[in-house]
Structure formats: structure tokens, C-alpha cells
N, C-alpha and C positions, 0 to 999 in steps of 0.2 A: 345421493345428495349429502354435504359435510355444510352444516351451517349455511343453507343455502346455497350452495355452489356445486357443482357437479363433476362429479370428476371424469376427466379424459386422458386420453394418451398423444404424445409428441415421440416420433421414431422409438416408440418403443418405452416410451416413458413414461409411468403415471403421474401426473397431475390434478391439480385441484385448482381449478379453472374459475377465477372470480367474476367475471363479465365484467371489469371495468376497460373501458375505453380508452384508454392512457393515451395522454399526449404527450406532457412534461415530466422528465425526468431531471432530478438531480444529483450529482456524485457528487460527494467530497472525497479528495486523493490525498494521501502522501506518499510520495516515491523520492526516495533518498536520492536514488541515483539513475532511475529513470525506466527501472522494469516493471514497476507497479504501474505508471505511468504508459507506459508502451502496450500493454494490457488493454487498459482503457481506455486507449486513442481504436483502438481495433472492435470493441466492444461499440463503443460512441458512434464507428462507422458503422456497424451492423445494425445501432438504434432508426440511425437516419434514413436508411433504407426499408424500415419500417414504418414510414412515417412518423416518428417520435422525436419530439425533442430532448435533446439533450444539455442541458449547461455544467460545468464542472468547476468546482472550485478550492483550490491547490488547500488545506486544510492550515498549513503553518501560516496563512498570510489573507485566512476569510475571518471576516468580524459578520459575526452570526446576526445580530440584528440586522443586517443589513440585507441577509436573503430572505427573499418573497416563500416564505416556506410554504403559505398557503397556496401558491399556486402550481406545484407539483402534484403529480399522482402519486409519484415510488421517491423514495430517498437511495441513494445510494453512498455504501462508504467502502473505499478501495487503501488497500495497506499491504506494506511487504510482511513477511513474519520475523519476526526479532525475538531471537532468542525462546522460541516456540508460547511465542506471542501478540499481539498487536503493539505497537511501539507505544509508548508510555504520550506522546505526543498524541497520536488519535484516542487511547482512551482519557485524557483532560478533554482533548476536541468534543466527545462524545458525553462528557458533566454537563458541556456549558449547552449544551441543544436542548431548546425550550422546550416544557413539557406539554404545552397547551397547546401543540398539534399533532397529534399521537399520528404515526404511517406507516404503513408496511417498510417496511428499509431490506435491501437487498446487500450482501457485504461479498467484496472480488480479493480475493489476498494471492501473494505470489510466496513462493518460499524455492529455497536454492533448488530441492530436489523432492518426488517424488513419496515422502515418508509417513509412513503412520502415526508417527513422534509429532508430528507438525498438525495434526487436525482437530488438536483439541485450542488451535491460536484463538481463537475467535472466542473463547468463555467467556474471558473476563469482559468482552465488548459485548455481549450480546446483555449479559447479567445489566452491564451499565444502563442499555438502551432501555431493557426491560423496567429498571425503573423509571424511563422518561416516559412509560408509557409507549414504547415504539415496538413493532412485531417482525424480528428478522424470519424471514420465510424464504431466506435464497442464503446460502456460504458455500460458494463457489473457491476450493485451492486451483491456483496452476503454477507451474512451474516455468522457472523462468532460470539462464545463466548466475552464479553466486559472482555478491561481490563486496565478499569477506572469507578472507584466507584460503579460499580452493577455485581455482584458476580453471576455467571448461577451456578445450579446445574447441578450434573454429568449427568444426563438424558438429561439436556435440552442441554447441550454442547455435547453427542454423538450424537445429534441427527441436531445438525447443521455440523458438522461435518460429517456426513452421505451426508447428503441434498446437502454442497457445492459437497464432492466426487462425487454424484451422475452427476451433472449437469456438470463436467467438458468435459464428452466427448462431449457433445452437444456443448457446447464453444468452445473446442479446431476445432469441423468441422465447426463450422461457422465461427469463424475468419478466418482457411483456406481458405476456400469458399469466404471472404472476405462479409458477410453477411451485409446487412447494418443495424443495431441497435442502436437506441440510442434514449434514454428518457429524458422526456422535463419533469422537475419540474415546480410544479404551485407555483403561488403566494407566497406563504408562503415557502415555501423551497428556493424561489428565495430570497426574505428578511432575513431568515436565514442564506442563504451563504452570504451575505454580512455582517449580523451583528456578525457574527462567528467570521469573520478575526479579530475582537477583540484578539480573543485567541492567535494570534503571537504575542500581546503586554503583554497580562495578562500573560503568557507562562514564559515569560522572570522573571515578580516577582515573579511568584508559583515557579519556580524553586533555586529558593534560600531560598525557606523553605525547601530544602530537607538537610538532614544530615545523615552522618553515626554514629549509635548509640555505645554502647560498645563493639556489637559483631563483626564486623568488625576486620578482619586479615590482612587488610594492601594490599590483592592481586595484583589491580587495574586491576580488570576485567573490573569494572563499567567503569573507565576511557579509558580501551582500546577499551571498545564496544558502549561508546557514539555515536553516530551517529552528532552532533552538536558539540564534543572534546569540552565539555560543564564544564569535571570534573578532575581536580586536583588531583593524588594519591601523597599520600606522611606521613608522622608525622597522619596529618592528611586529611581527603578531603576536599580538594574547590570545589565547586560548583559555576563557574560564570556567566556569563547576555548571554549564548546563550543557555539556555532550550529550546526546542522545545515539551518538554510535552509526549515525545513519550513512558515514560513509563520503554523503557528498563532496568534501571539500578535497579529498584524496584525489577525488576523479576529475572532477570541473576544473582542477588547477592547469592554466595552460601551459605551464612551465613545468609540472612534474614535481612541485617544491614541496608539497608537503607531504611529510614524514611519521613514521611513529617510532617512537626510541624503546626499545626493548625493554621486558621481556616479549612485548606486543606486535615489536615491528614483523611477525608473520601475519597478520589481521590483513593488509596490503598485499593487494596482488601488485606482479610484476608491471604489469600495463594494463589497460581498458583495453576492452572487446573490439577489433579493429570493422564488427561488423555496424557502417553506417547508421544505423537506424538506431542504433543502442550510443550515439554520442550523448552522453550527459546532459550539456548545456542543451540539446536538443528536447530530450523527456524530460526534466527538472523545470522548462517554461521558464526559467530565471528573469 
């Protein structure tokens, strides 16, 4: 017994098995450009098939008072990793969460690849929550195609794609189960998360190399799907000092139009993943 609770096993897993009942669940997401997000549509499916509800709410565009927080069981918060961190968007997201209903919170992050360097992202968001009074008891990495400066081929992108699909039923019954996991980065990923948060300052210059080039139709998609309300549509686009890096507008543009002007223009890949399921405007909910 751990504080009343008992512990048991899931394929092989130890756990610490709380007895609650869970019905409602809630995520908050941000997915730049639509992996974070692809995660948690497959995660969400494997709730519902547990009987659990699920609601989700895209984090650049939830006003907090507004969610019934009292009537969830689990919190959840899902993010890419940036710069072997959580984006500087979900830890503000994660200040403004009230503190007068303390919950277990469970956190889903994607990062390009496979690395040891990348598992300490999750500190500085945990430390956050930890003041609100909240107890992360799940930090689940998976991996997902990159989409900043290294380009996967088709193969090696259905084949992460497969891999998260695969692992999501096991996620979705351990977080029910209220499973406890959660990995400790060593040294070096712990230095990394700290010298990363850099990227919230460098973020804000690189983002004003970006422009839209001729082909550009005036839409303001880019601008209406910013996440950061980063980009000016009009004659022509501004682009001002709140980048957050996250990509989207590179990708969502249906014309191809926006650009970054060197030294930065390698940050852009050649084209988006031509595998359907990973279309932008599709994961992103715009």
C-alpha cells in the first residue's frame, strides 16, 4: 500500500493504482503544426473506448475561466518540445491555471527524435504546476516527424507514425489507471533545459526574418492561425516581436509563401509531409 493505494501491474508495468473512477478528462494542447496534436486525437480515441470522456482545449485560444475545471477527474497538458523544453506559450498557459483546484495532471510531449537530451522538457512545467498545487504523475515523450530544419523521409515518418499509433492504447489505460510515470533526465538534458530557454529570446529575432514572398494571396490564414497573433495580414504582412518559433505559418500557408531570410532560411523544410494525416490545417483545428 503507497498512501492508500495499491500497487499493481499493467503488461509488465508497476503501478500505483488510485481507485478512482474517472470519467472526465481534460487536455489542454498546443501543436504548432499538428504532431502534438495527431498524438492526442489517437490518445482521445483510445479514452473513448474506455469509456472516458474526453474534452480538449487548443491552449493559444482557451480563456481559463471559462473551463468547468471542477468537473474533470485528470487534467491533461500535451506540447511539442522546443528547444529541449516546453514552449514558453504553455508554461504562461500553465501561471494562469487556478490554484484552488489542485489535480493530478497528466503531460503527452512529442519531440523530433528519440534522445536523452530531450527528457528533462518537462521541468520547468512541472516546477510551474507544482506551485499551483497540481501533481504531474504521468510525462509520457513520443516521437514524432521534425518540423524544423531536418526533413524525415516517407518511410521513416510512417513508421513513427505507426509507433506513436501503436502505443497510444497503452497510454490512454495507464493514465486511466492513473499509472505513475515519470522520467528523470540526467545531467546533460538537465543543462540543456536550461540553456534552451534561450530560444524564447533568440525566437523573438528569428521571427522577424520571416516574410511573405511574391506568391502570397493576401488570405491571412497565417495571421489567423498564429498561435502568438504574431502576424499582421494586410498590403502586405508584418510579422512583430511575439514569435514563438512554432512553425505554423511556414506550413499552413497554401501558397508556399512564407519564407525566412538567412542566416535562418535552413529552420524550413523543403515541403510538408506528404503523408495525409499530418496536413497542417487538419491537426492545427484552425
Amino acid at each position: 500500500m503507497v498512501n492508500g493505494a495499491r500497487i499493481c501491474y499493467y503488461k509488465r508495468i508497476k503501478f500505483i493504482y488510485c481507485g478512482v473512477n474517472m470519467k472526465n478528462v481534460c487536455i489542454f494542447v498546443f501543436s504548432g503544426t499538428g504532431m502534438t496534436q495527431y498524438v492526442v486525437d489517437k490518445i482521445a480515441q483510445q479514452f473513448e473506448m474506455l469509456d472516458v470522456k474526453v474534452d480538449q482545449y487548443p491552449i493559444e485560444k482557451t480563456q481559463i475561466q471559462q473551463v468547468p475545471f471542477n468537473t474533470y477527474d485528470l487534467l491533461g497538458i500535451a506540447y511539442p518540445v522546443h528547444a529541449f523544453n516546453a514552449p514558453k506559450i504553455v508554461i504562461n498557459f500553465a501561471k494562469q491555471l487556478p490554484a484552488d483546484v489542485p489535480s493530478n495532471v497528466f503531460l503527452i510531449s512529442t519531440a523530433g527524435e528519440n534522445n536523452p537530451v530531450n527528457y528533462s522538457s518537462s521541468k520547468l512545467l512541472i516546477k510551474t504546476l507544482r506551485e499551483k498545487n497540481y501533481h504531474v504523475f504521468y510525462d509520457k515523450q513520443l516521437y514524432m516527424p521534425s518540423n524544423f530544419a531536418v526533413q524525415y523521409d516517407e518511410s521513416t515518418t510512417a513508421a513513427y507514425l505507426a509507433t506513436a499509433t501503436a502505443k497510444a492504447p497503452q497510454i490512454a489505460q495507464e493514465i486511466t489507471l492513473e499509472a505513475f510515470d515519470r522520467r528523470e533526465g540526467n545531467v546533460l538534458s538537465k543543462c540543456m533545459h536550461l540553456i534552451g530557454r534561450a530560444e524564447w529570446f533568440g525566437c523573438i529575432f528569428i521571427g522577424k526574418l520571416f516574410y511573405a514572398d511574391h506568391n502570397c494571396n493576401h488570405c491571412g490564414l497565417c495571421a489567423k492561425s498564429c498561435p502568438n497573433q504574431n502576424i499582421i495580414s494586410g498590403a502586405q504582412l508584418h510579422f512583430k516581436w511575439h514569435c514563438g518559433l512554432c512553425m505554423r505559418c511556414l506550413y499552413i500557408c497554401p501558397q508556399h509563401a512564407i519564407q525566412v531570410h538567412q542566416p535562418f532560411a535552413f529552420i524550413k523544410l523543403g515541403e510538408w509531409y506528404k503523408n495525409e494525416e499530418l496536413a497542417v490545417s487538419r491537426n492545427t483545428k484552425v
